[in-house]
C-alpha positions as CSV (number, residue, x, y, z in Angstrom):
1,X,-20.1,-8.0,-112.4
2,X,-19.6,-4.2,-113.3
3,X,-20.8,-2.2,-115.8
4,X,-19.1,-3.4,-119.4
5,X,-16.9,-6.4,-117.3
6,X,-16.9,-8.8,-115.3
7,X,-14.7,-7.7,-112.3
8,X,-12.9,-10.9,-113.0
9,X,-12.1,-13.1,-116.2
10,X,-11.7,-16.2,-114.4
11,X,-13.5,-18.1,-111.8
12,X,-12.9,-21.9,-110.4
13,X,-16.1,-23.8,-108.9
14,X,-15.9,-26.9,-107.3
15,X,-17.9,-29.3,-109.1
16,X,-21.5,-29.4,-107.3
17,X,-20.8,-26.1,-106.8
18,X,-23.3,-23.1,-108.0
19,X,-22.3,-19.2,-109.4
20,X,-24.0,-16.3,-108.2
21,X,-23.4,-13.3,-110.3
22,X,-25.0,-9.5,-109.3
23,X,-25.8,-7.1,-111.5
24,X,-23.8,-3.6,-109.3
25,X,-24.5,-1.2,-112.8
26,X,-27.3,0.2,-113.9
27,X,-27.4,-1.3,-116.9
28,X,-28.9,-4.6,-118.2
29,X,-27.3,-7.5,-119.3
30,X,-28.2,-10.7,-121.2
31,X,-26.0,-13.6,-119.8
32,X,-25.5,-17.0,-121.4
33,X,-23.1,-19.5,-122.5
34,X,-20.6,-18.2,-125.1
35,X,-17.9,-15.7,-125.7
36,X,-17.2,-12.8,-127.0
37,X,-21.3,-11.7,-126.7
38,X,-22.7,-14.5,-129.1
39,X,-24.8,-16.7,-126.9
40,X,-24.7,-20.8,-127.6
41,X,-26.5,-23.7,-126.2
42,X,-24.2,-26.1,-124.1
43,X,-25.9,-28.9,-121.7
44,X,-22.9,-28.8,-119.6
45,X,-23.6,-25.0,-118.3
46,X,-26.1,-25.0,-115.7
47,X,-26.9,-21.2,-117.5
48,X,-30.2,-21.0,-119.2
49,X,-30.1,-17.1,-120.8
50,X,-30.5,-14.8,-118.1
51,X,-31.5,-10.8,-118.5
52,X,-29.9,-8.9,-115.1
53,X,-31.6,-5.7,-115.1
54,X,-30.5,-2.6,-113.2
55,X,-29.2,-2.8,-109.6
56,X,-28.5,-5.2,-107.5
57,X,-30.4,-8.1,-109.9
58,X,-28.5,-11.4,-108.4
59,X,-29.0,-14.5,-110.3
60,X,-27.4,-17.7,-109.3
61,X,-26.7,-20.4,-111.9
62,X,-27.0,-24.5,-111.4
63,X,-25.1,-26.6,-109.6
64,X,-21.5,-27.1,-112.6
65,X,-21.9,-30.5,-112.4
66,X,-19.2,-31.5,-115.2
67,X,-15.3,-30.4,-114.7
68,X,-13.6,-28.7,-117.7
69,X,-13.5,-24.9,-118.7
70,X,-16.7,-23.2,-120.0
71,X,-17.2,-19.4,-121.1
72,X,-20.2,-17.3,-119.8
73,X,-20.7,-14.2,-121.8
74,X,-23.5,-10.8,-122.0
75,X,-24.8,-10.3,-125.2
76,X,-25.6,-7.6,-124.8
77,X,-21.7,-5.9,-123.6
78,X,-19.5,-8.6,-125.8
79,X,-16.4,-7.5,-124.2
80,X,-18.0,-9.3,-120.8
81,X,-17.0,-12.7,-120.9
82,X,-15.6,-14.7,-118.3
83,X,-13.7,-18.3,-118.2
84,X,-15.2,-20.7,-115.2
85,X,-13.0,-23.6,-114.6
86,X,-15.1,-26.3,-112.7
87,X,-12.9,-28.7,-110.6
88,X,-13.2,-32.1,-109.3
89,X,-15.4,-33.0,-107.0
90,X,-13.9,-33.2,-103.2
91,X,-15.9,-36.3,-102.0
């Protein structure tokens, strides 16, 4: 993360896999599903609504556990959103 953006607007996962995020700002931000800073319920993001606050706040989501494109977003910053495309497993 950085202050007002995520340093990236995509990630992949594998599915299984987990996301760790780190708050590197001072600032606080209110991550959930969603885009575009309006937070929404979706059972297949392993994200229950997370407040990072200040520096070096590191929160690391579920295990993605269903492939397909989801959007994480801060409500508080809506600029910040960020597409994770979770991938087949590799069994």
């Amino acid at each position: 993360m950085t202050h007002e953006h995520f340093a990236v607007d995509e990630v992949h996962v594998r599915c299984g896999q987990a996301l760790t995020m780190e708050n590197d700002s001072r600032w606080a931000h209110i991550i959930g599903p969603g885009q575009d800073g309006l937070l929404e319920t979706d059972g297949n993001v392993p994200v229950a609504r997370r407040q990072l606050m200040e520096t070096n706040d590191v929160y690391t989501t579920g295990a993605w556990t269903k492939p397909g494109t989801y959007y994480l977003t801060c409500a508080v910053h809506p600029e910040m959103t960020v597409k994770v495309v979770v991938s087949d497993c590799c069994c």
